[in-house]
C-alpha positions as CSV (number, residue, x, y, z in Angstrom):
1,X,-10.3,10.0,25.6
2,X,-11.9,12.9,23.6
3,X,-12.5,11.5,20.4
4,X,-13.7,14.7,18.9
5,X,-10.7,16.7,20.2
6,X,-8.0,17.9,17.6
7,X,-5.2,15.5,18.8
8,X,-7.1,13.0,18.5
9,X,-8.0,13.7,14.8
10,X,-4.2,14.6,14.1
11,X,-2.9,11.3,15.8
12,X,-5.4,9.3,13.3
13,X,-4.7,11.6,10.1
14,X,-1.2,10.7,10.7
15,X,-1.0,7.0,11.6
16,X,-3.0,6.9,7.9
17,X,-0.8,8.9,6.3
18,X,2.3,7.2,7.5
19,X,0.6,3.7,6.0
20,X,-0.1,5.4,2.6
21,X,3.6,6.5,2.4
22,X,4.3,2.8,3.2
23,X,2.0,1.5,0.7
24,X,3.4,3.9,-1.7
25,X,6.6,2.8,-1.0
26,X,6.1,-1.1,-1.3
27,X,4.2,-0.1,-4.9
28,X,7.1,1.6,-6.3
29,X,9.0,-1.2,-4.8
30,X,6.9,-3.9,-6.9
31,X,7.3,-1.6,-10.1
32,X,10.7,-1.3,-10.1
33,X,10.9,-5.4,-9.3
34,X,8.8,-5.9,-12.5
35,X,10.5,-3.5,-14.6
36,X,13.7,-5.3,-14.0
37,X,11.8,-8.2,-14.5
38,X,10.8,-7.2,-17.9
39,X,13.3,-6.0,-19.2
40,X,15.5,-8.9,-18.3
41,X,13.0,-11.4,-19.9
42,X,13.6,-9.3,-22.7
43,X,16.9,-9.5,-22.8
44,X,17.1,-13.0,-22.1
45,X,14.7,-14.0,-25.2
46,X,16.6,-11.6,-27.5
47,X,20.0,-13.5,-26.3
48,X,19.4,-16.7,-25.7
49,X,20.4,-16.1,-22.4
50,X,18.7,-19.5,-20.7
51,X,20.3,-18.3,-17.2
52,X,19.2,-14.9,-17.4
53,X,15.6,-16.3,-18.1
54,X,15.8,-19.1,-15.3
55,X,16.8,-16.0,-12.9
56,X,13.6,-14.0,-14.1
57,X,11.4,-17.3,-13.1
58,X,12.5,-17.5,-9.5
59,X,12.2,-13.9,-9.1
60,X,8.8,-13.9,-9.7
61,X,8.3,-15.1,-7.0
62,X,9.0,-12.3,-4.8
63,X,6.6,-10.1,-7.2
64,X,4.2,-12.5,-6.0
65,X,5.1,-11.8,-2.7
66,X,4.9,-8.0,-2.8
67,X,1.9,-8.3,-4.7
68,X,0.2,-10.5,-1.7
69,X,1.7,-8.2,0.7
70,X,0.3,-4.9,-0.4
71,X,-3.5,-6.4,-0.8
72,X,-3.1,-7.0,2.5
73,X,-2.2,-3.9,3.1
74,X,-4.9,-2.2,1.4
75,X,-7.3,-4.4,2.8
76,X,-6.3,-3.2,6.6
77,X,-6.1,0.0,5.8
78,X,-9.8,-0.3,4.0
79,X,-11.3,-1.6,6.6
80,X,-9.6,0.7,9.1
81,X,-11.0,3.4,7.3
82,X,-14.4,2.3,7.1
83,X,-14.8,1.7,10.8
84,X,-13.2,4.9,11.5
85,X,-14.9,7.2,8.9
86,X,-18.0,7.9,11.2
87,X,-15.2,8.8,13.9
88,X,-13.7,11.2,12.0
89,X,-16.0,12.8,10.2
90,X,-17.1,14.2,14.1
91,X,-13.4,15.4,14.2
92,X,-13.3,17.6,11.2
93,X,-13.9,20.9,13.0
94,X,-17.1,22.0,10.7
95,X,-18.5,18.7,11.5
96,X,-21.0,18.0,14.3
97,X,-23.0,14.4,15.3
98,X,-25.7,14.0,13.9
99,X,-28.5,15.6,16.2
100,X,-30.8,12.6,17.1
């Protein structure tokens, strides 16, 4: 395979793309899981509502879980990157290798 050729670039600039939209997505996933959170702990103090407060405990736990999901996330796609960036850099079209 041609890793220089313009396929080749495309197929990578969109297998990264489509694992930045899904990073995106579990984020605003995460934020909207904490701004329920919050504003149900808030609730719960201002009422008295013991229930409501025990419910915002155990679902922190899937916060947690997001949380630890989307470092690992980040940390693939990272490292991904970085052993790809000398790889792509020969695909961009005004690029060249390095002349040795």
């Amino acid at each position: 395979m041609d890793i220089t050729s313009d396929s080749h670039s495309q197929h990578i600039s969109r297998q990264f793309n489509q694992e930045l939209e899904e990073l995106k997505t579990h984020l605003m996933a995460m934020g909207g899981l904490v701004e329920k959170q919050v504003q149900d702990a808030v609730f719960a103090l201002l009422e008295g509502d013991t229930r409501l407060a025990e419910q915002v405990r155990d679902n922190d736990r899937q916060v947690n879980d997001l949380q630890l999901q989307i470092d690992d996330e980040c940390t693939a796609y990272w490292r991904a990157a970085s052993l790809l960036l000398p790889i792509c850099v020969w695909c961009w079209p005004s690029s060249a290798p390095p002349q040795t």
